[in-house]
C-alpha positions as CSV (number, residue, x, y, z in Angstrom):
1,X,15.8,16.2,9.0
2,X,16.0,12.6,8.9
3,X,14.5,11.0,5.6
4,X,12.1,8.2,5.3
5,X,14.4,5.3,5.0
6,X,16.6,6.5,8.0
7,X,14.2,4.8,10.1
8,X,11.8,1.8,9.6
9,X,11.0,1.8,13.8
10,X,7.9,3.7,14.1
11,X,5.4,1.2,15.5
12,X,4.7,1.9,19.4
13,X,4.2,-1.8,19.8
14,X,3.1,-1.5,23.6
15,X,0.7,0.9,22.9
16,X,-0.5,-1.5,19.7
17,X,-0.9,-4.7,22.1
18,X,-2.6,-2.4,24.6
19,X,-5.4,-1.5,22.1
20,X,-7.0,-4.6,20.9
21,X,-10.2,-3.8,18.9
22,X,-12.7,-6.2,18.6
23,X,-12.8,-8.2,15.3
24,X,-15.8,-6.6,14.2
25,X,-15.1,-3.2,14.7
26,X,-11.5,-3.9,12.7
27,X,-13.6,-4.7,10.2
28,X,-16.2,-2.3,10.2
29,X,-13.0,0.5,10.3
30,X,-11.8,-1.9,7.6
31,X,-14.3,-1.0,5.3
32,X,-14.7,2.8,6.3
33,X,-10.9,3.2,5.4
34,X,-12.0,1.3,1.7
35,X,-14.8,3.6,0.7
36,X,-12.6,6.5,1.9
37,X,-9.5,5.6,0.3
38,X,-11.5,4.2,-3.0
39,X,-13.3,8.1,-3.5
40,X,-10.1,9.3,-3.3
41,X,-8.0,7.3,-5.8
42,X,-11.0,7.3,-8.4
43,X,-8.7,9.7,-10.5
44,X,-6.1,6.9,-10.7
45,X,-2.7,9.0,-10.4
46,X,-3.8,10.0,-7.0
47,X,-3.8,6.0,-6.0
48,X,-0.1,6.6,-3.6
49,X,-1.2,9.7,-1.4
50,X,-5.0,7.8,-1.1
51,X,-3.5,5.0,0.1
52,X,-0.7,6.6,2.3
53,X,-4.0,8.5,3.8
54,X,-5.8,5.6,3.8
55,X,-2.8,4.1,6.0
56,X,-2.1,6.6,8.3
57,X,-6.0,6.6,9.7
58,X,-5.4,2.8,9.8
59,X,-2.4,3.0,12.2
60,X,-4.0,5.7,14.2
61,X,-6.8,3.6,14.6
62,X,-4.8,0.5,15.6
63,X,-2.9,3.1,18.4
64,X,-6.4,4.2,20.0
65,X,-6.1,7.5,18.7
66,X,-9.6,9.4,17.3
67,X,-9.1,10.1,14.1
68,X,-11.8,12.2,11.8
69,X,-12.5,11.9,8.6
70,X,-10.9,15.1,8.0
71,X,-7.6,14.0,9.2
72,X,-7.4,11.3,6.4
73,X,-8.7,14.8,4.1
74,X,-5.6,17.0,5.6
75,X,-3.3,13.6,5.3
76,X,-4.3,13.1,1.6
77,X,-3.5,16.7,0.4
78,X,-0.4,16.6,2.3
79,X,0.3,13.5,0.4
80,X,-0.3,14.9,-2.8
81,X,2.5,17.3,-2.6
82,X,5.6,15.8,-5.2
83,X,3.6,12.7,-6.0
84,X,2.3,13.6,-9.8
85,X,5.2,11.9,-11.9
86,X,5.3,8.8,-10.1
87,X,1.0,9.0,-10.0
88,X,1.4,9.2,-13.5
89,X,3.9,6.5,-13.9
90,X,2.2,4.1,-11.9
91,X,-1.2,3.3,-13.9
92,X,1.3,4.2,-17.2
93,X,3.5,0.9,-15.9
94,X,0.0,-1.0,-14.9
95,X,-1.5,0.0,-18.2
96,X,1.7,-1.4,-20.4
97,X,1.9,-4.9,-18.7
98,X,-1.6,-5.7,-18.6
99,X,-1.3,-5.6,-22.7
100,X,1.9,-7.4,-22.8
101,X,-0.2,-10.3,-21.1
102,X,-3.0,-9.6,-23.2
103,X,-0.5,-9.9,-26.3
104,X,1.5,-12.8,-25.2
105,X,-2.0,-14.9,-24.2
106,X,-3.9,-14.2,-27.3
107,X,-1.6,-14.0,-29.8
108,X,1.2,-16.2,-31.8
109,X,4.1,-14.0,-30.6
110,X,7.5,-16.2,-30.8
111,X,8.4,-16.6,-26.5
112,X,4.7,-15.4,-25.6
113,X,4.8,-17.3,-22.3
114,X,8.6,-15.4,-21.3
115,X,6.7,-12.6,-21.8
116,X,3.8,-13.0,-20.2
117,X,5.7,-14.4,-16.9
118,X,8.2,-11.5,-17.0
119,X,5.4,-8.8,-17.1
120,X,3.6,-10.7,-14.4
121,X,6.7,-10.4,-11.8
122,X,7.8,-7.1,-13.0
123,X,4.1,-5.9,-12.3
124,X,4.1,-8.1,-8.5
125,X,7.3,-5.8,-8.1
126,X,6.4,-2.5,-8.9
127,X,2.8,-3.3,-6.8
128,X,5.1,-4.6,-3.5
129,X,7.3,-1.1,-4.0
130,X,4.0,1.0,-4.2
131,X,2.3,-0.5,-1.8
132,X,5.3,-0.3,0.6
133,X,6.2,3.3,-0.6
134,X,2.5,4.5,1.2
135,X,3.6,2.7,4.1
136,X,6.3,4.5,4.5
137,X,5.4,8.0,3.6
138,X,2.2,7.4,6.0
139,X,4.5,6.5,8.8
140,X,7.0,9.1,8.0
141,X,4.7,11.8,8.0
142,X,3.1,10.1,11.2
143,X,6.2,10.2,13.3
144,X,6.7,14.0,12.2
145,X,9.8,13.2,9.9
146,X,10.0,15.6,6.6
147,X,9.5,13.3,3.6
148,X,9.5,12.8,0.1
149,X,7.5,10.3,-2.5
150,X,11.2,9.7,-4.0
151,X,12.3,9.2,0.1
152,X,9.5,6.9,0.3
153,X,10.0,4.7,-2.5
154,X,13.6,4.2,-1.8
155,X,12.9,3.4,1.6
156,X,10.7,1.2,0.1
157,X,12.7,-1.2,-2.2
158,X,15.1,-1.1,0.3
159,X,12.4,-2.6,2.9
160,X,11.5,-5.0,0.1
161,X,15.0,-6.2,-0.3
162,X,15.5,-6.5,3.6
163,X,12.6,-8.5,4.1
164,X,11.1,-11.0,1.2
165,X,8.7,-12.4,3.2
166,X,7.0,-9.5,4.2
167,X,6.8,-9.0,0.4
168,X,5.8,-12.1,-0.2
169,X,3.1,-11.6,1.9
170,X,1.8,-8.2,0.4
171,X,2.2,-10.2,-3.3
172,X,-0.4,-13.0,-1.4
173,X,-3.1,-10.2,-0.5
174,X,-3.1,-8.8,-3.7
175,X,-4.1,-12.2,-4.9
176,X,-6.6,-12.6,-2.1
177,X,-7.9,-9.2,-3.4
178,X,-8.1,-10.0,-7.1
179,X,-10.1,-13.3,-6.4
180,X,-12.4,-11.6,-4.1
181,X,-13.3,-8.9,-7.3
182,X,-13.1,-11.8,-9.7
183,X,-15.4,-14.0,-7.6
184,X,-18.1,-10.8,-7.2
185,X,-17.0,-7.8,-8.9
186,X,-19.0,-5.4,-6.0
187,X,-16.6,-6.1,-3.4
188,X,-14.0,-3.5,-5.0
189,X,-14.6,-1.4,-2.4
190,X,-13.2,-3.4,0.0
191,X,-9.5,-3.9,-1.7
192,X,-8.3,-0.4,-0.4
193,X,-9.3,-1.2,2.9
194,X,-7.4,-4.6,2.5
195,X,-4.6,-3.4,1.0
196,X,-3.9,-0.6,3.6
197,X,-4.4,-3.7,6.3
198,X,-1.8,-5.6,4.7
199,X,0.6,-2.9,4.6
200,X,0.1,-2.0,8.6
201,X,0.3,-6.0,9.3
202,X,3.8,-6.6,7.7
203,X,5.2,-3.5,8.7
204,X,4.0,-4.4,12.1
205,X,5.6,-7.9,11.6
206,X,8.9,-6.4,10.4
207,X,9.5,-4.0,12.5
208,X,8.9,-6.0,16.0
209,X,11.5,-8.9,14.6
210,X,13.7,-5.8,14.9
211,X,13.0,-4.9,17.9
212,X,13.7,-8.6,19.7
């Protein structure tokens, strides 16, 4: 069966246009997607298959199709299959370059400011690949395609390669994100929602520049 990254087309684009949901009720599906997606990553490694879930409910949603909350259930376990090393990896990686900043801003460490700017892109990096990685598997699994997490996240940096601005564009929403929870901490619970938005709208971007 084809992989993940033998295919980035999976948008039905008319059917998208067709199904134009009202700003509010985005939103309100917006925020039903965060709390959802936010209960299920609490244990940290499972943040990849609670965002893939979190994704796929999205895009269903954006198609017209119902979706129950037990669908993003069935799509999270599913998700969970082969995913524990790089769950594990991922708030390891997180963990290690937020105290390289820490170290290189509070202390007298010779090139402290190299250090602090490398760990800063390496960690924009690894968030674009994850972030783009539950993309993928979401719409892999989606279309009915056999995947892996490793699938995923080579279809992933390969995305991320092809198209900078779309990852340039995931980098500016996880800013957004971080100066919505440093400006009031409570609205956490929206970033999952957010994220998985931003995910659907520049895969959506991408993948119609393709298509013309």
């Amino acid at each position: 069966m084809p992989s993940a990254s033998s295919s980035t087309a999976t948008w039905p684009h008319e059917v998208v246009a067709a199904h134009r949901p009202k700003r509010f009720a985005l939103f309100g599906e917006v925020l039903s997607v965060a709390l959802v997606t936010l209960l299920l990553w609490l244990p940290v490694v499972t943040v990849l298959p609670a965002l893939a879930a979190g994704t796929a409910h999205l895009r269903r949603y954006l198609e017209g199709r119902a979706d129950p909350v037990r669908q993003v259930l069935t799509d999270f376990v599913a998700s969970c299959r082969g995913v524990w090393g790089y769950g594990i990896a991922l708030p390891a990686i997180a963990f290690l370059l937020v105290l390289n900043v820490d170290i290189a801003t509070y202390t007298e460490l010779p090139g402290g400011s190299v250090l602090r700017l490398l760990s800063v892109l390496v960690g924009a990096a690894v968030a674009v690949v994850a972030l783009r990685a539950a993309g993928r598997h979401a719409a892999a699994r989606q279309s009915g395609r056999h995947t892996t997490w490793t699938d995923s996240l080579r279809a992933a940096v390969d995305l991320s390669r092809k198209d900078p601005a779309g990852s340039a564009l995931l980098v500016a929403a996880l800013v957004v994100c971080a100066v919505i929870v440093w400006m009031l901490t409570a609205l956490a619970i929206l970033v999952p929602g957010l994220l998985a938005l931003a995910i659907l709208g520049v895969d959506y971007r991408y993948e119609l520049r393709q298509t013309r």
